[in-house]
C-alpha positions as CSV (number, residue, x, y, z in Angstrom):
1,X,-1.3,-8.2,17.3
2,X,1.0,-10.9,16.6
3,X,1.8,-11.3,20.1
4,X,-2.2,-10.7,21.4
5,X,-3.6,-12.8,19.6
6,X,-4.3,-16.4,18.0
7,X,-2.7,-17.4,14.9
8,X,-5.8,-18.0,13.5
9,X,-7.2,-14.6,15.3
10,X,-4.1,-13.1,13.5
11,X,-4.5,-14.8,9.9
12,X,-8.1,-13.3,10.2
13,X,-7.2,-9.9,10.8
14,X,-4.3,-10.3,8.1
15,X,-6.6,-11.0,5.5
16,X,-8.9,-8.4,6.7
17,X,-6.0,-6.1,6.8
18,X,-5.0,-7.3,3.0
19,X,-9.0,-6.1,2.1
20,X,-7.9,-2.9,3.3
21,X,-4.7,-2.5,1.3
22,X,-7.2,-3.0,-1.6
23,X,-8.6,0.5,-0.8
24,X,-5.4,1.4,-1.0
25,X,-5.9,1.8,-4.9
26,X,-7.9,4.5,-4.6
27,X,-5.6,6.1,-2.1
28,X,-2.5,5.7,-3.9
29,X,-4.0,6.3,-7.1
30,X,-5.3,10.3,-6.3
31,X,-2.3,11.2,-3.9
32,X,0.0,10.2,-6.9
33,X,-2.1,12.4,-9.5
34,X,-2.5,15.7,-7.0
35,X,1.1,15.3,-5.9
36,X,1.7,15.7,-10.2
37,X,-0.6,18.8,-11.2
38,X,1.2,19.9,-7.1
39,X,4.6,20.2,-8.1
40,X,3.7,22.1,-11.1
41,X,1.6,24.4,-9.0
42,X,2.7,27.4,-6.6
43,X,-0.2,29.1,-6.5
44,X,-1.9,28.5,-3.2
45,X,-5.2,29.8,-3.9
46,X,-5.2,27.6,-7.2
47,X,-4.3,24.4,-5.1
48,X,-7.5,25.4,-2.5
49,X,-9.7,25.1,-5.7
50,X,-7.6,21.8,-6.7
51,X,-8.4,20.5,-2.8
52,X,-12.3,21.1,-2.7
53,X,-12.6,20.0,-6.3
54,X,-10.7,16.5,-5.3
55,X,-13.0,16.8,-1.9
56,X,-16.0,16.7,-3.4
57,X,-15.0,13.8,-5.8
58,X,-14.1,11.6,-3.4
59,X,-17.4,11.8,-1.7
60,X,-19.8,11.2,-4.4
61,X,-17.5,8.3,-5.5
62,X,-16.9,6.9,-2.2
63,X,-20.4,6.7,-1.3
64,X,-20.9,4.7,-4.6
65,X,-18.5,2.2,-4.4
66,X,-19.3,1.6,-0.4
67,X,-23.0,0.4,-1.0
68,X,-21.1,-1.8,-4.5
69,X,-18.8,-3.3,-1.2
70,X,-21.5,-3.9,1.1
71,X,-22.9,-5.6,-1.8
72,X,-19.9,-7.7,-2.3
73,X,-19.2,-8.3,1.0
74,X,-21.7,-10.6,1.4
75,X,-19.9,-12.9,-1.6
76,X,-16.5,-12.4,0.5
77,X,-17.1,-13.0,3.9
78,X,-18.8,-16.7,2.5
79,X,-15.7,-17.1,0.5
80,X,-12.7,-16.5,3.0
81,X,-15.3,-18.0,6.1
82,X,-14.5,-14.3,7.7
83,X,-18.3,-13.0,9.8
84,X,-19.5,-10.1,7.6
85,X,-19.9,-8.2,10.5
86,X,-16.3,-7.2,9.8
87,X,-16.1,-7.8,6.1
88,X,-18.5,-4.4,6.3
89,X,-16.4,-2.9,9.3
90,X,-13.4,-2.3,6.6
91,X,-15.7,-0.3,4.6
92,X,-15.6,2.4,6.7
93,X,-11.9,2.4,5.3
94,X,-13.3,3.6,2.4
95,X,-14.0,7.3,3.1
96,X,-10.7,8.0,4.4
97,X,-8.9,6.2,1.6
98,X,-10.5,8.4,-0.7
99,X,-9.9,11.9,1.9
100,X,-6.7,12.0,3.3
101,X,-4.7,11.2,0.2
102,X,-5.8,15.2,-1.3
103,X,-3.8,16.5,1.7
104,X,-0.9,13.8,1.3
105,X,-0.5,14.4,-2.1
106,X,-0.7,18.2,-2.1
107,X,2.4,17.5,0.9
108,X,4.4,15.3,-1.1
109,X,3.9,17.7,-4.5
110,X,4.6,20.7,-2.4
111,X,7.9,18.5,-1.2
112,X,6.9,18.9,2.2
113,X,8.2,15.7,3.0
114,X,8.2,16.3,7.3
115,X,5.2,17.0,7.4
116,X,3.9,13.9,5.0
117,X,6.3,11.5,7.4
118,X,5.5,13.0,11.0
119,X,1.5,12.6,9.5
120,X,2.1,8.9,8.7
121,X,4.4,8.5,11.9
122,X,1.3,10.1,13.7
123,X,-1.3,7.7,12.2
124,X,1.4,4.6,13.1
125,X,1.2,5.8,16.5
126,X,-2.2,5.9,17.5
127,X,-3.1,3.0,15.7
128,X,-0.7,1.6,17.5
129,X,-1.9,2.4,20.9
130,X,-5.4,2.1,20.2
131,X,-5.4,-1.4,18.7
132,X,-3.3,-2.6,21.3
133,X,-5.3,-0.7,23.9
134,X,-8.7,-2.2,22.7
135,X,-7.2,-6.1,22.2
136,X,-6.1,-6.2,25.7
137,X,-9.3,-4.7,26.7
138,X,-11.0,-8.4,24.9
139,X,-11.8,-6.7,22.0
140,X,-9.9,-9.2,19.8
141,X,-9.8,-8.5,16.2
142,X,-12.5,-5.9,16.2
143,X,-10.5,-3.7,18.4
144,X,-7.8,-3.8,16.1
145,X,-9.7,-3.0,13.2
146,X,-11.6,0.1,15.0
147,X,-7.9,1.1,16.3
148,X,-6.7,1.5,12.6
149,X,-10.1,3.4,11.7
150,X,-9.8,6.0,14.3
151,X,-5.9,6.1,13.6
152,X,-6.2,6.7,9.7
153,X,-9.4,9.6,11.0
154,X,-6.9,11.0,13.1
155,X,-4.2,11.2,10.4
156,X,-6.5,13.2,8.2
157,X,-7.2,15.5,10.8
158,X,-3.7,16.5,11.5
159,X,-3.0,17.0,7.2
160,X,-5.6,19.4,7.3
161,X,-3.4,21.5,9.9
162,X,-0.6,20.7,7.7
163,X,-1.9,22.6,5.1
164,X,-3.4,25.5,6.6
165,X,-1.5,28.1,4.8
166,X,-3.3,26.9,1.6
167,X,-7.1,27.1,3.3
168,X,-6.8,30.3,4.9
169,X,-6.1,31.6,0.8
170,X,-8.6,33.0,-1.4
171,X,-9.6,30.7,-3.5
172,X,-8.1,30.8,-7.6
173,X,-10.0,28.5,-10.1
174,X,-7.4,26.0,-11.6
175,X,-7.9,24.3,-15.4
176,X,-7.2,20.4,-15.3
177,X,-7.4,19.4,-18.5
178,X,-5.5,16.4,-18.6
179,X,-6.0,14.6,-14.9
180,X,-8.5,12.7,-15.8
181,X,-6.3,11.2,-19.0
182,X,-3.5,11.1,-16.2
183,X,-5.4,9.6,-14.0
184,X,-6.2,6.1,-16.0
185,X,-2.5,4.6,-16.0
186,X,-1.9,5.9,-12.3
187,X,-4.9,3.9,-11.1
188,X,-4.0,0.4,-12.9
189,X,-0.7,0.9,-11.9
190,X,-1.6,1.0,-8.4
191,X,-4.2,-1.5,-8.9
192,X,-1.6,-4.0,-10.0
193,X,0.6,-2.8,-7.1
194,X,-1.7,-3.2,-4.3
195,X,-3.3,-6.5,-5.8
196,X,-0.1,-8.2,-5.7
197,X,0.6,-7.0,-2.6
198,X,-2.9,-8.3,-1.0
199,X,-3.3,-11.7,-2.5
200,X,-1.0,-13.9,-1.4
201,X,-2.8,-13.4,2.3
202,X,-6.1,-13.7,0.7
203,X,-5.4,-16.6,-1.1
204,X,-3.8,-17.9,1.7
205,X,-6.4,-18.0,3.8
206,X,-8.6,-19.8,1.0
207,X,-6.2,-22.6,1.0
208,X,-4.6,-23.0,4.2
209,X,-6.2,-24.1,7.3
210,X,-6.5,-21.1,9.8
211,X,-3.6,-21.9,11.9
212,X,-1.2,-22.3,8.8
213,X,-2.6,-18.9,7.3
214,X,-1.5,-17.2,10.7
215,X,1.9,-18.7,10.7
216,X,1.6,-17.6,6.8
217,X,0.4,-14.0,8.0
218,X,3.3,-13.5,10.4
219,X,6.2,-13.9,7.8
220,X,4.1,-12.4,5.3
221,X,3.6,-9.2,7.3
222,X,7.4,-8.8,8.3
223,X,8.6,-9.3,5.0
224,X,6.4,-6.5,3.9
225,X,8.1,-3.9,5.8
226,X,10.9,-4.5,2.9
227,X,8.4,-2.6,1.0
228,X,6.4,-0.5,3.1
229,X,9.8,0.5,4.5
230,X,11.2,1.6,1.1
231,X,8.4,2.8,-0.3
232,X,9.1,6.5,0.7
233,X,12.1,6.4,-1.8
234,X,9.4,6.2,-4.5
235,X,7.6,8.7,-3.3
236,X,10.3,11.2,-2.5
237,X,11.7,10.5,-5.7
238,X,7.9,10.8,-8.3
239,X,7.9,15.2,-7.9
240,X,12.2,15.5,-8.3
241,X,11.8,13.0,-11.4
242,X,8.6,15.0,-12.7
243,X,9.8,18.7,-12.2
244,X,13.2,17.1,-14.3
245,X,13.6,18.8,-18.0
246,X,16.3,16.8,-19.4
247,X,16.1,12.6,-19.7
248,X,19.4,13.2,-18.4
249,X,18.6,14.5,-15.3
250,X,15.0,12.2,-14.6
251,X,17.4,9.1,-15.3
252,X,20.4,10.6,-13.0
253,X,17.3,10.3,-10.2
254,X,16.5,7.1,-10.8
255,X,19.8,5.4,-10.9
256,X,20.5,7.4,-7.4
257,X,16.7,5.8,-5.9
258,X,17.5,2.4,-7.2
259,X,21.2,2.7,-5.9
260,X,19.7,3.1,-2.3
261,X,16.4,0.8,-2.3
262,X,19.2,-1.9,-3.3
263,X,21.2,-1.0,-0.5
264,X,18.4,-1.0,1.9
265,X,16.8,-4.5,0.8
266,X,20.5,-5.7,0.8
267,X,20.6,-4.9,4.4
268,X,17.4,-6.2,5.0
269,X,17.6,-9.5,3.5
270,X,21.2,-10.3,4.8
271,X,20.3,-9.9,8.4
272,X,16.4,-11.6,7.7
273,X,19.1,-14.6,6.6
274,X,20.8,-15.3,9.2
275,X,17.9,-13.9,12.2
276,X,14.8,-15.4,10.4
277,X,14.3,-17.5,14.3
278,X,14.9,-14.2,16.4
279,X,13.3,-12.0,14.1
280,X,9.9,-14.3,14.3
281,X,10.4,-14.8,18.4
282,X,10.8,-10.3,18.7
283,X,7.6,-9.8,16.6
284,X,5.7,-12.7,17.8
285,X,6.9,-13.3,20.8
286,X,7.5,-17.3,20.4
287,X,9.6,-19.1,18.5
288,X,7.2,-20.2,15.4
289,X,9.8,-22.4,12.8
290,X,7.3,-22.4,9.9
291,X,7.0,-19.0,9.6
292,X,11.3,-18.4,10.3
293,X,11.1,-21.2,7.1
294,X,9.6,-18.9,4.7
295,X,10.9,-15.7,5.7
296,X,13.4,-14.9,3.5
297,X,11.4,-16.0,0.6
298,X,9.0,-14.0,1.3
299,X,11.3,-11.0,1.8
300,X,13.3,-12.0,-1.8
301,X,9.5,-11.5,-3.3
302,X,8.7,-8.1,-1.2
303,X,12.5,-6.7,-2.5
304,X,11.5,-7.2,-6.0
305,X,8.2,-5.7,-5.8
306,X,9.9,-2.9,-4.2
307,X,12.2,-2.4,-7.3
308,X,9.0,-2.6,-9.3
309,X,7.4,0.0,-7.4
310,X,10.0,2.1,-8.0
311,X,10.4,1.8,-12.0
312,X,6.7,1.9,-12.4
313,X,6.2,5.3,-10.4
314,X,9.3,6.6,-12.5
315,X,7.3,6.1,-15.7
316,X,4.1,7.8,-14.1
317,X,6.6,10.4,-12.8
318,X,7.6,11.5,-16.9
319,X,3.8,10.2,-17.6
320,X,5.4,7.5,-20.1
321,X,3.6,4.7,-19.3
322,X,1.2,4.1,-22.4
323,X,0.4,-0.1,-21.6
324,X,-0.1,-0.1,-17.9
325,X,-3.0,-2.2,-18.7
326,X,-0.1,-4.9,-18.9
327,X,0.5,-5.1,-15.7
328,X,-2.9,-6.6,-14.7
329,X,-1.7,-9.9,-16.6
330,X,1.4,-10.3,-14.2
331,X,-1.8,-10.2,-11.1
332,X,-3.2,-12.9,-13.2
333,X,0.2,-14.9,-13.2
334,X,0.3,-14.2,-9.5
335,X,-3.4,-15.9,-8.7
336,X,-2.8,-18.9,-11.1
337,X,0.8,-19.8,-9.6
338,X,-0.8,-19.4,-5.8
339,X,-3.8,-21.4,-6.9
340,X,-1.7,-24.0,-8.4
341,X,1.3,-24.6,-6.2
342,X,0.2,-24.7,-2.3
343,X,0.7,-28.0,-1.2
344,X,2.9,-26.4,1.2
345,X,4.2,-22.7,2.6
346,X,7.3,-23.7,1.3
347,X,6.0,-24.4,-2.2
348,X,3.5,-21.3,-1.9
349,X,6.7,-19.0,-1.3
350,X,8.4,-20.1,-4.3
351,X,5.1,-19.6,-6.0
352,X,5.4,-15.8,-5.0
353,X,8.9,-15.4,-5.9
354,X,8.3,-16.6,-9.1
355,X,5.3,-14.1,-9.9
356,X,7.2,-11.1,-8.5
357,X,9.9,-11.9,-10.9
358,X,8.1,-12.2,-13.9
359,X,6.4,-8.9,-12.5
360,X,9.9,-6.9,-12.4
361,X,10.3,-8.6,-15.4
362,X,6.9,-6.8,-17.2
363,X,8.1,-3.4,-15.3
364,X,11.5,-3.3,-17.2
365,X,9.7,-4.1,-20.2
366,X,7.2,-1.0,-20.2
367,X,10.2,1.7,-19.5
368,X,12.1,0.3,-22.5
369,X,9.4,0.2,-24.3
């Protein structure tokens, strides 16, 4: 997309992209609860009735909070000058954010970890193809967007095949007492997460003009992968730290996930150093020296969020995390230091930094506490 289109065509689709992520909360938020009450679970006709319960769930809520987002939408698309017409596209997003993450997290409880990766490699792929497909096609941004609907509808599709050993089974009623007491510091936790994650584009584009938020939105988006690239430590790591019966042992797991996310944003940041120019010129095929300026900022602030990713989904691994409500004043940090310092992308950076420090900082904080 970087390549296909405008940088302002591309900082538009960014921050569409970043209202996306936002669903993301909901996503996050059940797969990490059902991949919980999953580990714990061997039954298979127990996790049938644990997979239509979550079903039918998500639909009534979904449904709700679509018509509260058309709603809003209107107050958005006036806000970040983006045509409603695809403020209310992203909705769509919706449903599946609240579907396929029952079938990811029943995979990633049941620790059927190649299956949950060739699923997300699956949904890369035809997003991939699709959005490109449709942008050549003079679609612009709209094709991208439908590109990543169809390709997140796909994905679900192919879970449900995943699973099939578990729908074919007579169903077994299964007692959830506690998910719903579970399921209140696993949602602001991912809230804070995925708010932190989204803002800096969004405020970006309320700030910048919309050729500076596309040459924003291309080093934002490659430092990213630093997290979206180590994020499946955390999640490979949340059911071995919650099936754990000894501090000992959940610890022992942690050190060892931390030991490699380090190594990997090491890696990452070293060669983003000294291949910021060639790494901008590969993905957006043109040298673009504001964005190859920022880079490794950007990535420093990704790699931290990354490490606070991590600790966070350790606490909700041995259910530990008592103030997550806490967390939501390091989003606040974040939005005052963006609003205050953008007199530049340089400055902006530093602005990020700074927040996703103090929010590593608040992590570290709840686990000793």
């Amino acid at each position: 997309m970087a390549r296909l289109l405008t940088l302002a065509e591309y900082g538009v689709l960014t921050t569409l992209i970043s209202l996306i992520i936002i669903f993301a909360i909901f996503s996050e938020s059940i797969q990490t609860v059902l991949s919980k009450y999953t580990t714990k679970e061997k039954v298979r006709g127990k996790l049938k009735n644990l997979a239509k319960k979550a079903f039918r769930k998500a639909g009534t809520i979904s449904i709700i909070i679509l018509i509260i987002y058309l709603i809003i939408g209107l107050f958005i698309a006036q806000f970040l000058n983006i045509s409603y017409s695809l403020i209310s596209l992203t909705g769509i997003m919706l449903f599946i954010s609240f579907f396929i993450p029952v079938t990811r997290g029943i995979l990633q409880g049941r620790k059927q970890f190649s299956s949950l990766g060739i699923n997300m490699v699956w949904e890369g792929l035809i997003k991939l193809v699709l959005s490109i497909g449709l942008v050549i096609l003079g679609i612009g941004v709209l094709g991208a967007l439908l590109g990543m609907i169809i390709g997140s509808a796909g994905a679900f599709l192919i879970s449900l095949f995943s699973l099939r050993d578990i729908f074919i089974t007579k169903e077994k009623k299964i007692k959830t007492p506690e998910i719903y007491t579970y399921t209140k510091p696993v949602f602001i936790t991912t809230l804070a997460i995925v708010l932190f994650l989204s803002f800096d584009i969004i405020l970006a584009r309320r700030f910048f003009s919309p050729d500076i938020v596309g040459v924003y939105a291309i080093g934002s988006t490659i430092a990213k992968i630093i997290f979206i690239g180590t994020h499946p430590i955390s999640k490979a790591m949340f059911p071995i730290s919650s099936e754990t019966k000894k501090p000992k042992d959940s610890l022992k797991v942690l050190k060892n996930s931390i030991a490699i996310l380090v190594v990997l944003i090491a890696l990452a940041l070293v060669f983003i150093f000294f291949f910021a120019d060639l790494i901008i010129w590969l993905f957006a095929g043109r040298y673009i020296p504001e964005a190859a300026s920022i880079l490794f900022y950007l990535a420093i602030a990704m790699s931290l969020l990354s490490l606070t990713n991590l600790i966070l989904l350790y606490n909700l691994s041995l259910g530990i995390l008592k103030s997550s409500w806490l967390l939501l004043v390091f989003i606040v940090i974040q939005v005052i230091l963006l609003s205050v310092f953008n007199s530049n992308l340089i400055e902006f950076s530093f602005a990020l930094i700074t927040s996703a420090a103090a929010f590593l900082w608040g992590a570290i904080f709840l686990l000793k506490k």
